[in-house]
C-alpha positions as CSV (number, residue, x, y, z in Angstrom):
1,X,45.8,43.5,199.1
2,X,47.9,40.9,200.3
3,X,50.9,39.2,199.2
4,X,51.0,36.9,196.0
5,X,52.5,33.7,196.2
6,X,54.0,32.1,192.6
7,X,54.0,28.5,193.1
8,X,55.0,25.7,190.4
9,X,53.3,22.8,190.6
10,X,53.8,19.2,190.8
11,X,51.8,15.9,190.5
12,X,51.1,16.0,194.3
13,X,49.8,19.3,193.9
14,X,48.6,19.8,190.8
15,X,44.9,19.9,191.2
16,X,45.8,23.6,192.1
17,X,45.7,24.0,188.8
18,X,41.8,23.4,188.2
19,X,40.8,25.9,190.9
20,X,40.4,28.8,188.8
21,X,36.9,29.5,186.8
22,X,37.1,28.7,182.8
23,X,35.0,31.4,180.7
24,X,36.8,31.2,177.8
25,X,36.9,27.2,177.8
26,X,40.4,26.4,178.0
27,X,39.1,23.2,179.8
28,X,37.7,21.8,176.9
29,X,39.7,23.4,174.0
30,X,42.9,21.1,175.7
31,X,41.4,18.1,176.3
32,X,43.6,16.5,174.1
33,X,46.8,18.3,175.4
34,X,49.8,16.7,177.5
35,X,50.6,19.1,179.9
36,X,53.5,18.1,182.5
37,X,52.9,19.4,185.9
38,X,56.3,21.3,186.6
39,X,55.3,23.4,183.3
40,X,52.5,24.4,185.4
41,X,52.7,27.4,187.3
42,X,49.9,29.5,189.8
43,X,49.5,33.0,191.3
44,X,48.0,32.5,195.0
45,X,46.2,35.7,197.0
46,X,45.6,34.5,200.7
47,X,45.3,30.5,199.4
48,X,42.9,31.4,195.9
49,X,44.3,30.5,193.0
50,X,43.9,34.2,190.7
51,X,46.4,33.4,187.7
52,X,48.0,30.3,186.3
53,X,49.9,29.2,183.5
54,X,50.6,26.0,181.5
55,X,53.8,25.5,179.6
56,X,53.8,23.1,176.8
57,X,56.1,21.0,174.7
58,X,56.4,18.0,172.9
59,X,57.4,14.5,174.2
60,X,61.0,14.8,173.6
61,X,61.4,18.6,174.1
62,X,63.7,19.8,177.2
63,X,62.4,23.3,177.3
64,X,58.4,24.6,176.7
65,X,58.1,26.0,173.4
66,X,55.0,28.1,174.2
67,X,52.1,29.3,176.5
68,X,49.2,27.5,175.8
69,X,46.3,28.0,178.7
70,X,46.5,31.5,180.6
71,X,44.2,32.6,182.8
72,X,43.4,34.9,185.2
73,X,40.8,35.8,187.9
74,X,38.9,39.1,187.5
75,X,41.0,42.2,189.0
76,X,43.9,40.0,188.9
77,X,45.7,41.1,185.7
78,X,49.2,42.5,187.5
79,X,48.9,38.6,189.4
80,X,49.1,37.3,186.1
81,X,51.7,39.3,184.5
82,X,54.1,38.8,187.8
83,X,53.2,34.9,186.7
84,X,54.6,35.6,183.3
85,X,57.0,37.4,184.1
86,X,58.5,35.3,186.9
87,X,58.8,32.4,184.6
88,X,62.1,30.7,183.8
89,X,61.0,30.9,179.9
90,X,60.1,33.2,177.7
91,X,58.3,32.0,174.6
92,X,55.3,32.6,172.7
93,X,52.1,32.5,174.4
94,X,48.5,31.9,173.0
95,X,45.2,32.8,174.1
96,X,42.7,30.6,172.9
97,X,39.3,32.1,172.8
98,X,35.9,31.1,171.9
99,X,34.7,32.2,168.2
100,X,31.7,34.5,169.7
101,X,34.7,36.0,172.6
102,X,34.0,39.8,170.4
103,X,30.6,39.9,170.9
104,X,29.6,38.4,174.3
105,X,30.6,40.7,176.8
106,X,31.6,38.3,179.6
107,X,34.3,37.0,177.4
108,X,35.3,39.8,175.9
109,X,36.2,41.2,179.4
110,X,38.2,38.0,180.2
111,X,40.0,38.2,176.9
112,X,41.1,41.7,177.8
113,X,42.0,40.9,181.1
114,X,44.3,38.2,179.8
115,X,45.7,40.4,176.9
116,X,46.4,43.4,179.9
117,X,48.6,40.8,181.9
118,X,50.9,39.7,179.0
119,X,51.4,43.1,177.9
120,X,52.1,44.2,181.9
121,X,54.6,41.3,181.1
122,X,56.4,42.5,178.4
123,X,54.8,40.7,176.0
124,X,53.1,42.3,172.5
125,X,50.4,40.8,170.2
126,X,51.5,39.1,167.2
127,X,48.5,37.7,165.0
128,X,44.8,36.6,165.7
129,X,44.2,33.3,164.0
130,X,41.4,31.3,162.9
131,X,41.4,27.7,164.0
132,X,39.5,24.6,162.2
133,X,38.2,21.3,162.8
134,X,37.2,19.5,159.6
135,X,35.7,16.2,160.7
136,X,34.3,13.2,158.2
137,X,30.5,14.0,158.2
138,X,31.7,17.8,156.8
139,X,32.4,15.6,153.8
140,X,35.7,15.4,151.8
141,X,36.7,18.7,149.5
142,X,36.9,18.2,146.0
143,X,40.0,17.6,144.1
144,X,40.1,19.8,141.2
145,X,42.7,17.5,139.4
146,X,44.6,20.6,138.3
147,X,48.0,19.3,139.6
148,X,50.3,16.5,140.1
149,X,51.8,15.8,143.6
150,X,54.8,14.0,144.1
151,X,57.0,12.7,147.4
152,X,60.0,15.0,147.4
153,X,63.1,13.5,150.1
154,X,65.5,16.0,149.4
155,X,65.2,19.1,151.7
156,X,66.8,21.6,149.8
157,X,63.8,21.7,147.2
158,X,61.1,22.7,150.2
159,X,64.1,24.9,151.7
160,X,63.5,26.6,148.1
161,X,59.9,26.6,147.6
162,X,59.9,28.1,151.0
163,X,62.3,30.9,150.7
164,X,59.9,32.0,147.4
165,X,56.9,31.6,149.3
166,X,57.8,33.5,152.2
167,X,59.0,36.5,150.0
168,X,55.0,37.9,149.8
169,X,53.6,36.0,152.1
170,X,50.8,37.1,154.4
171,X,51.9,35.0,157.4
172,X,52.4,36.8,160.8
173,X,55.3,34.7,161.7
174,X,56.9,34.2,158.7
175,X,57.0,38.0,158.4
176,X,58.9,38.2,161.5
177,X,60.9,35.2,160.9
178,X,61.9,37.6,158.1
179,X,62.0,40.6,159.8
180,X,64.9,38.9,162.1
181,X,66.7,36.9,159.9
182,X,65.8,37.0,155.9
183,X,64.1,34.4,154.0
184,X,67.3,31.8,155.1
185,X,65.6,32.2,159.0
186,X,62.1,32.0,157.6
187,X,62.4,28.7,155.5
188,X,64.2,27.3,158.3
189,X,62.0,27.8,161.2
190,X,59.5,26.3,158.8
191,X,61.6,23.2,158.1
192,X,62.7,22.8,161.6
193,X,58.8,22.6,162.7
194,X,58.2,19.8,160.4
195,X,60.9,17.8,161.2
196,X,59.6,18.1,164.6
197,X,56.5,17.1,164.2
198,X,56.1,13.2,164.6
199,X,54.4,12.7,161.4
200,X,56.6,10.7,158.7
201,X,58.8,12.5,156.3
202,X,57.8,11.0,153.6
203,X,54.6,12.9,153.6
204,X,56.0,15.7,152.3
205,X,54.4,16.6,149.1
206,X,55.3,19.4,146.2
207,X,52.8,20.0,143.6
208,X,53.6,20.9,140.2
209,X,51.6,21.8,136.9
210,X,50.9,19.8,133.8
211,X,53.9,21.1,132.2
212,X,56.3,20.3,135.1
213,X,56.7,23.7,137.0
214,X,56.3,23.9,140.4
215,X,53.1,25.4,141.9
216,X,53.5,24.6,145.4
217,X,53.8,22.3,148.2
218,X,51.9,20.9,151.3
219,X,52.5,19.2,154.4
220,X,50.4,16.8,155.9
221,X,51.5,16.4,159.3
222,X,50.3,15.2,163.4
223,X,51.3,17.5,165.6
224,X,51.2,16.0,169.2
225,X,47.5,16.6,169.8
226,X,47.1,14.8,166.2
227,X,46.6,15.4,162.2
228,X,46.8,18.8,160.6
229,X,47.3,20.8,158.2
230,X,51.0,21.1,158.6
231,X,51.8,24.1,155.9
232,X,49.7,24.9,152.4
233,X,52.1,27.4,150.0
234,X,52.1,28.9,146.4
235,X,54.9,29.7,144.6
236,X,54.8,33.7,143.9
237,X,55.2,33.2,140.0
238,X,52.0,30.8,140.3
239,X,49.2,32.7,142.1
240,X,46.1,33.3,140.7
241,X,45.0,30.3,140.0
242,X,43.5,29.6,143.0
243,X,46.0,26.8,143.8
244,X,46.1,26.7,147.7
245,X,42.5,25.3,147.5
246,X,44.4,22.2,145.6
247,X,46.8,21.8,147.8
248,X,44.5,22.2,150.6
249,X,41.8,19.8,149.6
250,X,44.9,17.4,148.7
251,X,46.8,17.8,152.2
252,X,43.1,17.1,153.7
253,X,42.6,13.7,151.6
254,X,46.1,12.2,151.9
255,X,45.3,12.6,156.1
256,X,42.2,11.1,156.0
257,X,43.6,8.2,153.5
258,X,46.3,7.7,156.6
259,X,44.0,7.2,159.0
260,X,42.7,10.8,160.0
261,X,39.2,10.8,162.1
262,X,39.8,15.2,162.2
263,X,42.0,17.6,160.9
264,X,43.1,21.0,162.5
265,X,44.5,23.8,161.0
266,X,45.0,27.6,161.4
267,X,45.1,30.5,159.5
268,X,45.9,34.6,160.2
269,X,42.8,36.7,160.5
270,X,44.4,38.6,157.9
271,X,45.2,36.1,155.3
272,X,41.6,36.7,153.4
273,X,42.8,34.7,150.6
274,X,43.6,31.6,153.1
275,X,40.6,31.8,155.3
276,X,38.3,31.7,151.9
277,X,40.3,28.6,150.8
278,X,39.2,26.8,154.0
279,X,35.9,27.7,154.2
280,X,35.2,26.8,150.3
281,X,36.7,23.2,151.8
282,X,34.7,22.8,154.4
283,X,36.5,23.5,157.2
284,X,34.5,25.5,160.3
285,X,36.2,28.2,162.4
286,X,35.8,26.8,165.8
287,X,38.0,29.1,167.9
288,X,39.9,31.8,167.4
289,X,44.1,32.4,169.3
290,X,45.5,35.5,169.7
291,X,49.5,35.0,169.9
292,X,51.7,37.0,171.8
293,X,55.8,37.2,171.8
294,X,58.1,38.1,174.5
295,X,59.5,41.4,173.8
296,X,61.0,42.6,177.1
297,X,61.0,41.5,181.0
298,X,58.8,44.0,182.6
299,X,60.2,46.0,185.1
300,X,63.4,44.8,184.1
């Protein structure tokens, strides 16, 4: 076998990129996603592109902040780890994947081959997670009336809410947000992701019970590829009641009453409870990600 070549690209060269078959679909799952060309990277055997790799970040960001489109040829799986692991970064990385990747066996191969070069990498799987598109002709989810939501400027009262929501939540990152740093790390990372999303502040919402106590809060938010459901959270003293389908159906209104033609959102395989909420709304899974996180540097 001969040598592999790691190239980043530029805009001169960039087309590079494009040479490699899609089965999974990355193509048209990031249609909508900004990728600058020295965040993309490729793995050449004898002039054939067999791996490459696209970095992403916001407008503003200096550094990627995760892996968003990974793919490699078939055989190719130690091409695509040296890819990885010849990066100057190491953050996250997500595999999109089509809903149906389990069951066809053509994707489920390409899946694998993927998920064998990240670990080769030194990278371990975090979560699976459901993604959704609602869209207007789904129709709007019902508001149930059961709560009042208010505007809340002062950051310390989320910073709060978070902290008790994250002490039983289900959430794969929270938990290792947790796992690293205590609730303090948790409720940050959450806070800091808001304020960089370039949705408005004011959109911030907590929602509280007839009587005044707090049930929860939600975020409506755009992330750069547009709205979303930015975070949906109960407080612990206040489940049961089903209230993350209020806050849910309310985060999905207030989006489309600012203008939303879609709203995205995810949710952990795991998080039964979540997934129901979103399906009882209307929203349809229409891909799946499997997240992985730098551990180690292979070989290193």
């Amino acid at each position: 076998m001969t040598d592999l070549v790691i190239r980043t690209l530029s805009a001169s060269d960039v087309q590079l990129f494009d040479a490699l078959p899609d089965p999974l679909g990355a193509r048209e799952n990031h249609r909508r996603t900004l990728f600058r060309p020295e965040w993309k990277r490729v793995a050449l055997r004898d002039g054939e592109v067999v791996a490459r790799g696209a970095w992403w970040g916001g407008p503003d960001d200096t550094e990627p902040v995760n892996i968003n489109w990974f793919d490699v040829a078939e055989g190719e799986e130690e091409a695509g780890a040296e890819l990885l692991r010849s990066a100057p970064w190491r953050v996250e990385l997500e595999i999109n994947l089509p809903g149906d990747w389990r069951e066809e066996a053509g994707r489920r191969a390409a899946a694998e081959a993927r998920f064998a070069a990240a670990r080769a990498a030194g990278y371990e799987p975090l979560v699976e997670r459901f993604l959704y598109r609602w869209t207007p002709e789904l129709g709007l989810p019902g508001r149930p009336g059961r709560l009042r939501f208010d505007a809340e400027p002062d950051d310390a009262v989320f910073f709060d809410a978070l902290r008790r929501i994250h002490s039983v939540t289900l959430d794969a990152h929270a938990l290792r947000a947790v796992e690293e740093g205590g609730l303090d790390q948790a409720a940050q990372e959450e806070l800091d992701f808001f304020h960089w999303c370039p949705s408005p502040r004011e959109w911030w919402q907590v929602a509280r019970t007839p009587e005044g106590e707090l049930a929860g809060i939600h975020i409506p938010a755009h992330n750069p590829s547009g709205p979303t459901i930015g975070f949906i959270g109960v407080v612990p003293e206040q489940r049961g009641h089903g209230y993350a389908y209020d806050l849910l159906a309310e985060c999905t209104h207030f989006l489309v009453e600012q203008g939303a033609e879609f709203v995205s959102a995810a949710t952990d395989r795991g998080n039964v409870p979540m997934a129901a909420h979103f399906a009882k709304a209307g929203f349809p899974v229409i891909r799946e990600r499997v997240h992985f996180h730098p551990v180690s540097r292979a070989g290193s």
